[in-house]
FIKOLZA-1660 file (N, C-alpha, C; in steps of 0.1 Angstrom, whole numbers, plus 5000, padded with zeros to 4 digits):
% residues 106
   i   px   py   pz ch aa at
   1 2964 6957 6092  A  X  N
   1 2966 6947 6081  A  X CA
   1 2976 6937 6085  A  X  C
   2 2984 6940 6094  A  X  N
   2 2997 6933 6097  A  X CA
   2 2990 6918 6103  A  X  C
   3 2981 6917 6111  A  X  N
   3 2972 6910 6120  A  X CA
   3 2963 6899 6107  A  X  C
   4 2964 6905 6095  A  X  N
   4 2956 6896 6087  A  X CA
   4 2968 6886 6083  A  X  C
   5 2977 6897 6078  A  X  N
   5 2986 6890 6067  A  X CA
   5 2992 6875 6080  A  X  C
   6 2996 6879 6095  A  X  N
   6 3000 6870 6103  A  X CA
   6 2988 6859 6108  A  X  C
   7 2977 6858 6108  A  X  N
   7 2968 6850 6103  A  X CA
   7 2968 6842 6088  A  X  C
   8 2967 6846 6077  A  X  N
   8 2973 6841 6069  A  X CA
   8 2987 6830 6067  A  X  C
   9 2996 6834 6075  A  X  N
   9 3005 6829 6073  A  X CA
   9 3005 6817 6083  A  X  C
  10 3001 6819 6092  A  X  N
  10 2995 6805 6099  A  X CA
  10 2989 6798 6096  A  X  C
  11 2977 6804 6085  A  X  N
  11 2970 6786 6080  A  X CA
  11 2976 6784 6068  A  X  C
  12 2988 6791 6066  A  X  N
  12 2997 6787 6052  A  X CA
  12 3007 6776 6061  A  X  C
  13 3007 6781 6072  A  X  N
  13 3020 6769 6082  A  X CA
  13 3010 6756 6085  A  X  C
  14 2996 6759 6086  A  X  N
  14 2989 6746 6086  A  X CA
  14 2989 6740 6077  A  X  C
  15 2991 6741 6062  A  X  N
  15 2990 6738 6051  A  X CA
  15 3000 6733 6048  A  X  C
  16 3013 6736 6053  A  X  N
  16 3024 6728 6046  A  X CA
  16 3030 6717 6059  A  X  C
  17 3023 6720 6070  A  X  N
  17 3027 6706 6080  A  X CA
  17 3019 6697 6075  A  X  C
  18 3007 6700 6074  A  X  N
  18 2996 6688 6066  A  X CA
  18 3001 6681 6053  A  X  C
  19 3006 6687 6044  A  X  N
  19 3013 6689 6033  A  X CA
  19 3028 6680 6036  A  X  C
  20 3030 6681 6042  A  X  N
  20 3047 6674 6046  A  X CA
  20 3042 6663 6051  A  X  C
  21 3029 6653 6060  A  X  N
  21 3030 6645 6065  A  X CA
  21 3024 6638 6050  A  X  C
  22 3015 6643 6038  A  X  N
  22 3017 6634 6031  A  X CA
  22 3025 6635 6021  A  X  C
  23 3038 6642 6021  A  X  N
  23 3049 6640 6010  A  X CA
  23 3059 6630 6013  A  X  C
  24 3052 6620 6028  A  X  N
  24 3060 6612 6033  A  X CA
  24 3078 6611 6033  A  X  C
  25 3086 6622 6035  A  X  N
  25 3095 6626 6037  A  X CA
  25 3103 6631 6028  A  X  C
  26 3093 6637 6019  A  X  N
  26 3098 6640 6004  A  X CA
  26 3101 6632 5993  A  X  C
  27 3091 6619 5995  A  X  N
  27 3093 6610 5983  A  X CA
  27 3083 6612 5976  A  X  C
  28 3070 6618 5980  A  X  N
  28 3060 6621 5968  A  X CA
  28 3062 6636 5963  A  X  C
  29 3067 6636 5950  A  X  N
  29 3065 6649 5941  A  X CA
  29 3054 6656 5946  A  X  C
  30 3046 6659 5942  A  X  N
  30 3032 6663 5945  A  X CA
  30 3034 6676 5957  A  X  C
  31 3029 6667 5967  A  X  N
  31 3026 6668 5982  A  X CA
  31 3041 6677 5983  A  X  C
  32 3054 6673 5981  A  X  N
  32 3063 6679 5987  A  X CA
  32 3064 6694 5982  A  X  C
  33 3061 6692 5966  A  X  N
  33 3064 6705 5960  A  X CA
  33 3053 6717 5971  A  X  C
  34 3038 6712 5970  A  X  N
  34 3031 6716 5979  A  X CA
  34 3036 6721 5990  A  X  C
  35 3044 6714 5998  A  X  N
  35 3049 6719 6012  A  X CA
  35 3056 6731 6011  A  X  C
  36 3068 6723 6003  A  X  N
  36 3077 6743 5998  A  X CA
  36 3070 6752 5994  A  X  C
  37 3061 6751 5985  A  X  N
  37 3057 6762 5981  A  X CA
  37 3046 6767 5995  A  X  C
  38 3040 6762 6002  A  X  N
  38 3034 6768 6012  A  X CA
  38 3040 6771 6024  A  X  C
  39 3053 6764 6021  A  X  N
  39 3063 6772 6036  A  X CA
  39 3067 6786 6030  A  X  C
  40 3071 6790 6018  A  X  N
  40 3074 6802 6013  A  X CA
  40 3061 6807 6015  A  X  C
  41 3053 6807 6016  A  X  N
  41 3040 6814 6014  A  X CA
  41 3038 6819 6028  A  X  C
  42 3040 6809 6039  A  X  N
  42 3038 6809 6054  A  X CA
  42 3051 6819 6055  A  X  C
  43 3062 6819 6050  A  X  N
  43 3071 6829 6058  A  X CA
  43 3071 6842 6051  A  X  C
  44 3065 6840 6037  A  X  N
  44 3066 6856 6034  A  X CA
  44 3054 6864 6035  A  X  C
  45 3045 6859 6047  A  X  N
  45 3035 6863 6048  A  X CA
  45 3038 6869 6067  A  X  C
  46 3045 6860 6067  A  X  N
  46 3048 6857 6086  A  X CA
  46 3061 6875 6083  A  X  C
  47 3068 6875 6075  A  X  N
  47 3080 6884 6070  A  X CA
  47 3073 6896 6075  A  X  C
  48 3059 6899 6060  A  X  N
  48 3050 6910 6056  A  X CA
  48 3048 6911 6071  A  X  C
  49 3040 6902 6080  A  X  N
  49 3030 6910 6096  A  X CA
  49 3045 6917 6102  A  X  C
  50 3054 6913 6105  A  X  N
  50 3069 6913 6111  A  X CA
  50 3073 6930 6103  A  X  C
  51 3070 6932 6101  A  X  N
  51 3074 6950 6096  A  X CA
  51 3067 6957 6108  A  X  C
  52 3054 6952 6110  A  X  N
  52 3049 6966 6121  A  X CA
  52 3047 6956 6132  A  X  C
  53 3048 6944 6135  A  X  N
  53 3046 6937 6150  A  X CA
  53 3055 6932 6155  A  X  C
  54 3057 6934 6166  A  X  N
  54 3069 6929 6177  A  X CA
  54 3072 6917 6171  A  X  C
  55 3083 6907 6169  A  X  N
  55 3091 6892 6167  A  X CA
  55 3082 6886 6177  A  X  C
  56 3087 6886 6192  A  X  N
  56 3077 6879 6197  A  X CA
  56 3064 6878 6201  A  X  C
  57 3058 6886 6198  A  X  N
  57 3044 6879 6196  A  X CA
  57 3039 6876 6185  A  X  C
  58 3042 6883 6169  A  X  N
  58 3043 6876 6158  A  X CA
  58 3046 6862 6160  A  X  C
  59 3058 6861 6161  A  X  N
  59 3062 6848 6164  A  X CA
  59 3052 6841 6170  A  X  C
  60 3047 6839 6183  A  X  N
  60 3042 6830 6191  A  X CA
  60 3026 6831 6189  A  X  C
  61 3019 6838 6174  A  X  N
  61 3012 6837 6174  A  X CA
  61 3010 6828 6162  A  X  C
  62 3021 6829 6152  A  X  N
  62 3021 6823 6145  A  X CA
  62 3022 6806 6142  A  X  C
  63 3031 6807 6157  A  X  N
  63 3033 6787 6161  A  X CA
  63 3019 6788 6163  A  X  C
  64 3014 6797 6171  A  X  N
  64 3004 6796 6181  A  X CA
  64 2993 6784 6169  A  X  C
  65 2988 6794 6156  A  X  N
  65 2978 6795 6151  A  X CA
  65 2981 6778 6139  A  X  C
  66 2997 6778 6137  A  X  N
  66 3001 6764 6132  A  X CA
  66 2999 6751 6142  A  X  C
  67 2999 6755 6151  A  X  N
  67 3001 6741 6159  A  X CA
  67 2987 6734 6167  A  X  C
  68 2975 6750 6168  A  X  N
  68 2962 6740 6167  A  X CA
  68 2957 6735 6157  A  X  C
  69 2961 6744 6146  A  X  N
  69 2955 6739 6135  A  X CA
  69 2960 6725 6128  A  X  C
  70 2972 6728 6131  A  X  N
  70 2976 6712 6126  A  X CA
  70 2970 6697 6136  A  X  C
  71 2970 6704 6147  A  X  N
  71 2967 6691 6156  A  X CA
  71 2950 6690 6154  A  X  C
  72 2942 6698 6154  A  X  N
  72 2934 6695 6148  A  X CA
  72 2933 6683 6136  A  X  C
  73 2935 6695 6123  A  X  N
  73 2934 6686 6111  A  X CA
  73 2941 6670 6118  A  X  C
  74 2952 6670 6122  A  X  N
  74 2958 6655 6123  A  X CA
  74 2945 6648 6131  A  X  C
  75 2934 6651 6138  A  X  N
  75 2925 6647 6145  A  X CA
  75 2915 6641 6130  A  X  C
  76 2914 6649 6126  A  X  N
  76 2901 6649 6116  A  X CA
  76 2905 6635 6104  A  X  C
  77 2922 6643 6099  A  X  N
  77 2926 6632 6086  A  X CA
  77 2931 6624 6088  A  X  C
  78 2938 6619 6098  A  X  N
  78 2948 6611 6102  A  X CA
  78 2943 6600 6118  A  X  C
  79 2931 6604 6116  A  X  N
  79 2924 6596 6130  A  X CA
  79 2933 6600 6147  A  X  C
  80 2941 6608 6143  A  X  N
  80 2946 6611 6158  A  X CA
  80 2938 6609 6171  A  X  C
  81 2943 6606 6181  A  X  N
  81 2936 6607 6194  A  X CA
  81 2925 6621 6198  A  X  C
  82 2915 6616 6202  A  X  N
  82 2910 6633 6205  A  X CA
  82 2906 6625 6223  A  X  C
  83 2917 6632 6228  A  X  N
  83 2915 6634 6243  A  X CA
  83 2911 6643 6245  A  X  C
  84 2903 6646 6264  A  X  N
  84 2903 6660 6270  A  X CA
  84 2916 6662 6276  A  X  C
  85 2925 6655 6274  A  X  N
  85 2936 6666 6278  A  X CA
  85 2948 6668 6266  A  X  C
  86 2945 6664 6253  A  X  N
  86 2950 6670 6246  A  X CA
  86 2943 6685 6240  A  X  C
  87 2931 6684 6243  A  X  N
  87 2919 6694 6241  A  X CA
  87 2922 6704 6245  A  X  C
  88 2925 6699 6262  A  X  N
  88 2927 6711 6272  A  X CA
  88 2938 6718 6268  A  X  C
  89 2952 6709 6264  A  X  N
  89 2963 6718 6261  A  X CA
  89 2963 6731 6248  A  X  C
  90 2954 6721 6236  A  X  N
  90 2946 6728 6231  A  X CA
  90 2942 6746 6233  A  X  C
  91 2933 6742 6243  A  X  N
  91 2927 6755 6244  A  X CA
  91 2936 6766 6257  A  X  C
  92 2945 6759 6260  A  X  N
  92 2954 6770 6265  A  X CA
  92 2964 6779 6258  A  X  C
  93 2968 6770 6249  A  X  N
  93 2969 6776 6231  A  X CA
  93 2961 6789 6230  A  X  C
  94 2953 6784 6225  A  X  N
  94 2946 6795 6221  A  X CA
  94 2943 6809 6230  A  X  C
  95 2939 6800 6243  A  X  N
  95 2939 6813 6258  A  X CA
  95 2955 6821 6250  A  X  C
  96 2961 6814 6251  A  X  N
  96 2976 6826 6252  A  X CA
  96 2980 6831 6240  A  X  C
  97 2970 6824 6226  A  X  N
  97 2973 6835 6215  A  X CA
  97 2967 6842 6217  A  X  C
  98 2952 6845 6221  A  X  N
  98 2944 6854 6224  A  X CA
  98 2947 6866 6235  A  X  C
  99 2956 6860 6244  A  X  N
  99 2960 6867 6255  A  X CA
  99 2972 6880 6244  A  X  C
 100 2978 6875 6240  A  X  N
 100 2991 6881 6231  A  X CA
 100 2984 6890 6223  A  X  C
 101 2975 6889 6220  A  X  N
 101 2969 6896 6208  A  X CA
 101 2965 6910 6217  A  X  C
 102 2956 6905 6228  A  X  N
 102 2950 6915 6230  A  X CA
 102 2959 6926 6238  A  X  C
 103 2973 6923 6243  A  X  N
 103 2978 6931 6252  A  X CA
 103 2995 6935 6240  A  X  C
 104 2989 6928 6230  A  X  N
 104 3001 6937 6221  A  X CA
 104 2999 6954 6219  A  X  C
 105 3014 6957 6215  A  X  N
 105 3007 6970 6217  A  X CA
 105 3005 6977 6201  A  X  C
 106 3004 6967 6190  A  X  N
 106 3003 6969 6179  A  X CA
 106 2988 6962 6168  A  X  C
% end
């Protein structure tokens, strides 16, 4: 269960980076409130997996799973660059969240 909850809390950290770029520095109500309430969500979910899984690989699975997803979405809503070598960096990401997962020992 620990493996769902730290999944969850990663696309709750995708949710409030996306969330934060349109609260434009905290001047839109809305959007900002949005952000806090989804960073609380992302860390008391990131907290919950962190009872039975190592820090660091919780941890680096957790950037892991926020930081394609956000560069993603910033591709999709925000017209970002889609290079093959931002792609590539991309999927070495993922190679080493996947790598962490599978040689955890929880």
């Amino acid at each position: 269960m620990a493996w769902i909850y730290l999944l969850i809390a990663g696309l709750f950290e995708i949710g409030w980076a996306i969330s934060l770029k349109y609260a434009q520095g905290f001047t839109r109500l809305g959007p900002s409130i949005a952000t806090i309430t989804l960073m609380i969500a992302s860390f008391a979910f990131l907290s919950t997996a962190l009872r039975t899984l190592p820090v660091g690989t919780a941890y680096t699975i957790w950037t892991g799973i926020g930081a394609v997803g956000t560069v993603l979405l910033g591709m999709v809503l925000f017209q970002e660059p889609i290079e093959v070598r931002r792609l590539t960096c991309i999927g070495l990401i993922i190679v080493g969240v996947i790598g962490l997962r599978l040689v955890s020992p929880h």
